[in-house]
C-alpha positions in Angstrom: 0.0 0.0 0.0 2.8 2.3 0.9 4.2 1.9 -2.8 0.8 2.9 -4.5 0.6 6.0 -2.2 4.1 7.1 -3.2 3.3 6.2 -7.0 0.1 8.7 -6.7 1.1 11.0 -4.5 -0.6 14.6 -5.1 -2.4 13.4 -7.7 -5.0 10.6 -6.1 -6.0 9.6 -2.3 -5.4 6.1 -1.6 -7.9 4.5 0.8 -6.5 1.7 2.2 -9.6 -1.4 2.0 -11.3 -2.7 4.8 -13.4 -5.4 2.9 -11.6 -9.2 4.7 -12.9 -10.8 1.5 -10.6 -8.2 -0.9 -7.2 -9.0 1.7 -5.1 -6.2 3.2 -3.5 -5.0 -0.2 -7.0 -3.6 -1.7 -8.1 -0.3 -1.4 -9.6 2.7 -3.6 -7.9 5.3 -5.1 -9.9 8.7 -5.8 -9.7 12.1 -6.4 -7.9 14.5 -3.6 -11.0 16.3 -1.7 -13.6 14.3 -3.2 -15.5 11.9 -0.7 -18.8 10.4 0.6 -19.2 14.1 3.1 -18.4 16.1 0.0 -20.8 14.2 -2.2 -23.7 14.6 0.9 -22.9 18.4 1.0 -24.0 18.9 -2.7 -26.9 16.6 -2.5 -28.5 18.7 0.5 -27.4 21.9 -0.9 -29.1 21.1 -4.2 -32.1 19.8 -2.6 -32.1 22.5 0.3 -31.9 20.0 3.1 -30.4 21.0 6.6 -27.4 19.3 7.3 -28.8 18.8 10.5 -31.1 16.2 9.3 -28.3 13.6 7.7 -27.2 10.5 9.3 -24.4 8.8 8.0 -23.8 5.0 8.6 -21.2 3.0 7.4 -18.2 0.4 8.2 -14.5 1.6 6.8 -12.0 4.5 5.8 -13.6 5.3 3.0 -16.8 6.3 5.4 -14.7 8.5 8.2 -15.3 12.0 6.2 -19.3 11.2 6.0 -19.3 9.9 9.5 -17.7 12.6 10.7 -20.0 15.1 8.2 -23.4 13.8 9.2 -25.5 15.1 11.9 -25.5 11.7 13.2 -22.7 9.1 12.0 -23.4 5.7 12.5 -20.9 2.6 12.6 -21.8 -1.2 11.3 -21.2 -3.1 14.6 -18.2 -4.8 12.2 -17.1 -1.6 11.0 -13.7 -0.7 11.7 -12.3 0.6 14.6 -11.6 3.9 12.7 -15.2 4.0 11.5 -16.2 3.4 15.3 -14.2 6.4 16.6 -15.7 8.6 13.8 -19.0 7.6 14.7 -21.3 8.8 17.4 -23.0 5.6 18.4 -22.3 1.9 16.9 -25.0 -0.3 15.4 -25.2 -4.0 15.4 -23.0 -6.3 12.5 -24.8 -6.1 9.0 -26.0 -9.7 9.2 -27.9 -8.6 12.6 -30.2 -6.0 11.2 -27.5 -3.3 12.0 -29.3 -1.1 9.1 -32.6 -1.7 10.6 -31.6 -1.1 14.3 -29.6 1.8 13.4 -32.7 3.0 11.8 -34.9 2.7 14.5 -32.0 4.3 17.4 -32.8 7.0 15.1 -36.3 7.0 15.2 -36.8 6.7 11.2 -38.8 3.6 11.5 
């Protein structure tokens, strides 16, 4: 990992992956400043929503901007521990209803 962030250095973030199925060498590369909270921010802009109506959930790195961006940022009870530190309360795994019970913590269901 530390060889593709030298190779695109300045010119692409490199996420490193937190999928166990994908190993520790995957990852995603993407533009610099271009993430889950940026792509939130111009959905809500363009559709006038308050930021402080967004709830964020997710599991890895690639989640820590949107977690952190969201009124409310939720973690996957098998997120990582990144994810959990970013998020302001932790749901259960994905294959126990952690959508669902994240869902109704917040009241949406």
């Amino acid at each position: 990992m530390s060889e593709v962030r030298a190779a695109f250095a300045g010119d692409l973030d490199v996420i490193a992956g937190t999928v166990p199925l994908f190993g520790d060498l995957s990852g995603e590369l993407c533009q610099p400043g271009v993430n889950k909270a940026t792509a939130i921010a111009a959905v809500i802009d363009h559709l006038g929503i308050d930021r402080g109506a967004t709830i964020g959930i997710g599991d890895g790195s690639n989640d820590l901007e949107m977690l952190d961006y969201c009124a409310v940022g939720v973690a996957m009870g098998n997120a990582s521990p990144a994810a959990k530190s970013a998020a302001d309360e932790t749901t259960s795994t994905i294959l126990d209803d952690g959508i669902w019970n994240a869902f109704r913590s917040q009241g949406l269901i």
